[in-house]
C-alpha positions in Angstrom: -0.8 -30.0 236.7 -3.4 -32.3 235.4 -3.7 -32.0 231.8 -7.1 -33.6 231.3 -8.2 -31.5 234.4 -7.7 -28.7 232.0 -9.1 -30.0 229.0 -12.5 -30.7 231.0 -12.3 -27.2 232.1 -11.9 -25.6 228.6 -14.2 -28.0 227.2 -17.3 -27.2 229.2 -16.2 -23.7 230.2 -15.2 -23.8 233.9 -15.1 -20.4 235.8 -12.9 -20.9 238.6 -14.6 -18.8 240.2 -18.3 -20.5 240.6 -17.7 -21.6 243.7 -20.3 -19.1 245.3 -22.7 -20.1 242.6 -22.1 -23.9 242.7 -22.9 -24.1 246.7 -26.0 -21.5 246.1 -27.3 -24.1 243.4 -26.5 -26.5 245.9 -28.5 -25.0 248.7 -31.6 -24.1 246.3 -31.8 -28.1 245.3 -31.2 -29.4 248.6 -34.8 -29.5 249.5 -35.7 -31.8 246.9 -32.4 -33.8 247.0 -34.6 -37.1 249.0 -37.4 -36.8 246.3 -35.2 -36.9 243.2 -33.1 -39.8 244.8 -36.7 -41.2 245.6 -37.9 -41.3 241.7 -34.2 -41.9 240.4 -34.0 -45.5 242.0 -37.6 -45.9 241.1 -36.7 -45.4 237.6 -33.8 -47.6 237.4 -35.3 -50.3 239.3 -37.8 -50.5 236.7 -35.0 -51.9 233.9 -33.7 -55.0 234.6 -30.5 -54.5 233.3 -29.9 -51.9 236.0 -31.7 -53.7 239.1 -29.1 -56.5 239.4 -26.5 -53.7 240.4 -28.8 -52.3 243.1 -29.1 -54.6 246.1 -32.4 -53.4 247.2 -31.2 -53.4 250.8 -28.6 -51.1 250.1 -31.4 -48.3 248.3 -31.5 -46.0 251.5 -27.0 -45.7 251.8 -27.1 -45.4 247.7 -29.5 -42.6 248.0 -27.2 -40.5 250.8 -24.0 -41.7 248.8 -25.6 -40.1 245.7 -26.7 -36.9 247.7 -23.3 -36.8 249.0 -21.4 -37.3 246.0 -23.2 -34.1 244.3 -22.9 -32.3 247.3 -19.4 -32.1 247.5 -19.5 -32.0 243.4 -21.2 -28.4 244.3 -19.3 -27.5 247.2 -16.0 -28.2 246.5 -13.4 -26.4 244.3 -12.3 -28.3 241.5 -9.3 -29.5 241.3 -6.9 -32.2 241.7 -8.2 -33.6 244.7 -11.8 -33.4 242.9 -11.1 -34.9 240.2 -9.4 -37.8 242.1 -12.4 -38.2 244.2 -14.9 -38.2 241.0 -12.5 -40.4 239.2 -12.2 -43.1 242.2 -16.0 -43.8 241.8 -15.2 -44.5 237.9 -12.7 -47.5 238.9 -15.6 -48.6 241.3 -17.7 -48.7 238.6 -15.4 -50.4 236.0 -15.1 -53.1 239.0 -18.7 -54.0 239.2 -18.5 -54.0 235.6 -21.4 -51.5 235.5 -21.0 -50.5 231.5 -20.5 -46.7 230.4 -23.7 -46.9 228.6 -25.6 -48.0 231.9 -23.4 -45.0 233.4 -24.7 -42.2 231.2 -28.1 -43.6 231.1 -27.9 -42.9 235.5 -26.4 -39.4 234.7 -29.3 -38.3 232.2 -31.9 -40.0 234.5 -30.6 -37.9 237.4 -30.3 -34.6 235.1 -33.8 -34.6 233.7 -34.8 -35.2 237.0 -33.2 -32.1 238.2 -34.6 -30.3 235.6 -38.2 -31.2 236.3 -37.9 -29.1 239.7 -37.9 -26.1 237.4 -41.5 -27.1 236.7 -42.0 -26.1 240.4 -39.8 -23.1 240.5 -38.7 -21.6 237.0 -36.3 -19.2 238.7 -34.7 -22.4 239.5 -33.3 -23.3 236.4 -29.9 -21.3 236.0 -28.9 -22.9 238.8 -30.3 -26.5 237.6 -28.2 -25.9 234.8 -25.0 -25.6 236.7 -25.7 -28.4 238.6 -26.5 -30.5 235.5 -23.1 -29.0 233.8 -21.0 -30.5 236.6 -23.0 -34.1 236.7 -22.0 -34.2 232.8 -18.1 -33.0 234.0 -18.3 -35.5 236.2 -19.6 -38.3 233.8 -16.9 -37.3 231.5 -14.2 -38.2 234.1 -15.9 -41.4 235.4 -16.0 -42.4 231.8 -12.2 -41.6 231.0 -11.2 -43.6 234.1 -13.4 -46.6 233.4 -11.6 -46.8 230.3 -8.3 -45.8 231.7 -9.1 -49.0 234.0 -10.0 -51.3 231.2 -6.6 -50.5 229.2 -4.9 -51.7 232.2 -6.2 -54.3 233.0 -6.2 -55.9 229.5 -2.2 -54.5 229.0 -0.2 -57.4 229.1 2.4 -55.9 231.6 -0.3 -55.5 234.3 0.5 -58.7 234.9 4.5 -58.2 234.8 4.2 -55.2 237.2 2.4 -57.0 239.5 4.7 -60.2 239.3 8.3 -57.6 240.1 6.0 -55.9 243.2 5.4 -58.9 244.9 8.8 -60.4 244.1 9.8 -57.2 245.5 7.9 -57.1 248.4 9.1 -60.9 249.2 12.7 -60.0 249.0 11.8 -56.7 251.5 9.3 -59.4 253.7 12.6 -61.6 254.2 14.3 -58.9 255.3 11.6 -58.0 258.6 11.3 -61.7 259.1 14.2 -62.0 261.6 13.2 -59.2 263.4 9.8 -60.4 263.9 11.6 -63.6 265.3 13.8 -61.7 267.8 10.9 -59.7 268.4 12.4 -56.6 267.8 11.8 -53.1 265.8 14.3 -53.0 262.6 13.2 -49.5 261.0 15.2 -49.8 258.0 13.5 -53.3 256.5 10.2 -52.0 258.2 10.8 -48.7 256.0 11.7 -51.0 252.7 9.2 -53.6 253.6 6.5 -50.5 253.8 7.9 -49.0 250.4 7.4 -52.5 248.9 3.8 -52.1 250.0 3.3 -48.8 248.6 4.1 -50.2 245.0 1.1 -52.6 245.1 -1.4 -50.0 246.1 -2.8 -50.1 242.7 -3.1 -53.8 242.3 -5.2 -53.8 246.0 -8.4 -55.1 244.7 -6.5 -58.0 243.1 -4.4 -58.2 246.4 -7.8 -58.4 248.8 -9.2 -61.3 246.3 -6.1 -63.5 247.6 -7.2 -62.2 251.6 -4.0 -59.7 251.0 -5.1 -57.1 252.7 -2.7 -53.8 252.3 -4.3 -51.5 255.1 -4.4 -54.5 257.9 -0.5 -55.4 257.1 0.1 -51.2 257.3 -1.9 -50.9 260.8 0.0 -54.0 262.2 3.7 -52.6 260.8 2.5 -49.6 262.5 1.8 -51.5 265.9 5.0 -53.8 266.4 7.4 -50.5 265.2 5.6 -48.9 268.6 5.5 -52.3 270.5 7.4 -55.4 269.1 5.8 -58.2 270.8 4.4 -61.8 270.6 1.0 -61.3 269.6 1.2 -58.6 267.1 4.3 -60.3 265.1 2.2 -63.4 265.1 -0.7 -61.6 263.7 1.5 -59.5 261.4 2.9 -63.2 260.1 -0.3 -64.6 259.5 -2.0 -61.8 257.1 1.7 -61.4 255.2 2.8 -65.5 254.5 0.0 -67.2 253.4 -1.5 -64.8 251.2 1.3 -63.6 250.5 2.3 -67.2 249.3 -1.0 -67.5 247.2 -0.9 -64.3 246.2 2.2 -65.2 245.0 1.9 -68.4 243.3 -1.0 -67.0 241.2 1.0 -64.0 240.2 3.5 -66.3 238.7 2.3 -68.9 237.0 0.0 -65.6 235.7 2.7 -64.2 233.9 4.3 -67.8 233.1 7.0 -69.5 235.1 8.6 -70.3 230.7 8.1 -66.4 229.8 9.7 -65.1 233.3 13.2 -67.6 232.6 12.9 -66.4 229.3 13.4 -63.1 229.9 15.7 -63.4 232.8 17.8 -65.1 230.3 17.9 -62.3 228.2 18.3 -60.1 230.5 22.0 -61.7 231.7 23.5 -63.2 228.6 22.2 -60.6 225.8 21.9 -57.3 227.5 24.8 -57.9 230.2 22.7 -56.8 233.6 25.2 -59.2 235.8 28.1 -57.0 234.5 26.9 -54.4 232.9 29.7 -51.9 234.0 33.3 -51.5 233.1 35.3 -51.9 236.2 33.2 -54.4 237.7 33.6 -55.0 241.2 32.6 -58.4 243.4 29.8 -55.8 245.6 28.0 -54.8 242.5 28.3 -58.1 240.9 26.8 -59.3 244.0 24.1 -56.7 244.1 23.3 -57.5 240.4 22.6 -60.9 240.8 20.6 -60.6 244.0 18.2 -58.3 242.1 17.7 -60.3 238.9 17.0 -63.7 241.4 15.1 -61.6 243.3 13.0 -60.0 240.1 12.3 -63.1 238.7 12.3 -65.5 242.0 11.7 -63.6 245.1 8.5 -65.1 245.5 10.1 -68.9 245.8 13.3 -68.2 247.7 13.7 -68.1 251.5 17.3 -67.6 251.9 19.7 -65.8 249.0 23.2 -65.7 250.7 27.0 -65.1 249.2 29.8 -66.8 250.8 33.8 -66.7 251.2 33.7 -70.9 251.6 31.6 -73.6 250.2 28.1 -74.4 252.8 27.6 -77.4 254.5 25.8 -79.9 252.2 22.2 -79.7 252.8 22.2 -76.1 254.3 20.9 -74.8 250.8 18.8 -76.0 247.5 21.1 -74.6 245.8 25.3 -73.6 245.8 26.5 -72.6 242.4 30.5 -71.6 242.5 31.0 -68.4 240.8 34.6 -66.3 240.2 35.0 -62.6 239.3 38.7 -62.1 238.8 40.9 -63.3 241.6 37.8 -63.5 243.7 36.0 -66.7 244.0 32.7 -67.3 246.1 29.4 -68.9 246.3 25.6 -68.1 245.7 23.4 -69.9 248.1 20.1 -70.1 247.6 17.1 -71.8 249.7 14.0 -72.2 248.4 10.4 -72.5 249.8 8.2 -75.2 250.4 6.0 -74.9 246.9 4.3 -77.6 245.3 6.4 -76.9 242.3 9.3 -76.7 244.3 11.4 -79.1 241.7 10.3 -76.9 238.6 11.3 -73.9 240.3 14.5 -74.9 241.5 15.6 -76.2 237.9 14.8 -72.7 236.5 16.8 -70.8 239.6 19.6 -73.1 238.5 20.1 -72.6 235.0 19.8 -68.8 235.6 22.9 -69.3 238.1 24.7 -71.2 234.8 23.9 -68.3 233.0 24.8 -66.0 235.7 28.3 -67.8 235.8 28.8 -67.9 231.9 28.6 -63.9 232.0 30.8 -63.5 234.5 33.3 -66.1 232.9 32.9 -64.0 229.8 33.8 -60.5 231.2 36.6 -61.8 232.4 37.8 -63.2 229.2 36.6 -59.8 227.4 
């Protein structure tokens, strides 16, 4: 349950049941619905401050977008899915940047507006007054979402959330990449490359800026799962690695290549995430380390591998010898081509010293 769906309903007195009443108010306006819309724009076109968010080629699909909007505002029961709907057109406005003042100036436009027809029709004007109680519901929830929007975007772990989803969704990526190559379906790192997606629904808009396009890479997972072949894992490539690589870049020196090692160096020496459990065996170890690299790194490494024997010089960027009880082995680790490939490499190296200090230390505990 919604809690602030059931604040706005105690607040401005809801009946649940005005369903009938809403899509009769609905049906007594509808006549007039072209002419308000008509005068509204009129209105707001006259203030300048308004007419730079109205392209004035777009008037005639604002107007049925507006009509639309209060039509299923009327016609609808309202609930969670309602509220969702009403509150989607507050992020929208928060993108454009269209303030809340400029907001509630539209919504008390478009109620006296309303209310005029009454001058027509005075039996009119109960159900006016419905329809003028939902606009001001509805501005309530555009106005708590705007804000809602704001808060995040300012919060300085916006920025970290994004960072851990696309490292994420990297480390998943490298997973479908062979498949892709062997063209062939792999429905377990096409179901953990698609949950890696999921997680940066919310960040979309900042996703499409970087020509990351969420619902293109879901329609062509979709695709090569039916039919793996050439064409559509060459398409599927191209709208995941490039962007996906700028995306990427901008994500972390974002958040701050210094602050991200930082913290990763907390994370293993003072608060123990490499070995964090008693009886620590070489498979969790192993599992721990992959998922700190892959936290703070997963957008600059190409290959993360664990081996019984020393690789071939040159196979890697980077071999760091590591020993957990009698067990000795190797982290490899290949990194991309970056432009700040040397920087990066440096700071995947002295978390594998770190890495190899903690498990040195357990041993010793």
């Amino acid at each position: 349950m919604n809690p602030k769906l059931e604040l706005l309903k105690e607040i401005y007195r809801l009946d649940p049941n005005d369903l009938p009443q809403r899509k009769e108010a609905l049906e007594k306006v509808k006549p007039f619905a072209g002419e308000i819309m008509d005068r509204f724009y009129e209105k707001l076109l006259e203030k300048e401050d308004f007419a730079r968010f109205i392209p004035t080629e777009r008037i005639p699909e604002l107007k049925a977008k507006q009509i639309a909007f209060v039509a299923e505002l009327l016609s609808k029961p309202f609930d969670e899915k309602l509220y969702r709907r009403i509150a989607r057109v507050g992020i929208v406005h928060y993108h454009i940047r269209l303030d809340p003042l400029y907001m509630s100036y539209g919504y008390h436009l478009l109620s006296e507006l309303i209310l005029e027809q009454s001058h027509k029709d005075p039996s009119l004007l109960p159900y006016l007054k419905l329809i003028i109680k939902y606009l001001k519901v509805a501005e309530a929830i555009m106005g708590e979402e705007y804000f809602a929007q704001k808060s995040l975007a300012e919060s300085p772990y916006r920025a970290n959330d994004l960072f851990v989803a696309v490292n994420r969704l990297h480390m998943a990526y490298m997973g479908c990449r062979k498949s892709f190559e062997e063209l062939r379906a792999d429905p377990e790192a096409r179901s953990a490359f698609e949950k890696a997606l999921e997680e940066l629904r919310e960040h979309r808009e900042v996703l499409a800026e970087a020509g990351f396009d969420l619902a293109t890479i879901k329609r062509f997972c979709t695709e090569y799962a039916k039919a793996p072949d050439a064409a559509t894992s060459q398409a599927l490539r191209r709208a995941v690695e490039r962007p996906l690589n700028d995306l990427s870049v901008t994500a972390y020196l974002s958040l701050g290549s210094s602050l991200a090692s930082l913290r990763a160096m907390t994370d293993i020496v003072y608060r123990r995430l490499v070995t964090n459990e008693g009886a620590l065996t070489l498979e969790r170890a192993r599992e721990n380390i992959r998922r700190i690299l892959g936290e703070n790194f997963g957008w600059a490494i190409a290959r993360l591998d664990f081996a019984e024997r020393e690789p071939e010089e040159g196979s890697y960027d980077l071999v760091k010898h590591l020993s957990l009880g009698e067990s000795v082995f190797y982290l490899a680790v290949g990194v991309r081509e970056l432009s700040n490939r040397l920087y990066v490499l440096e700071q995947i190296d002295l978390l594998g010293e770190a890495i190899k200090l903690t498990l040195y230390l357990h041993e010793k505990a």
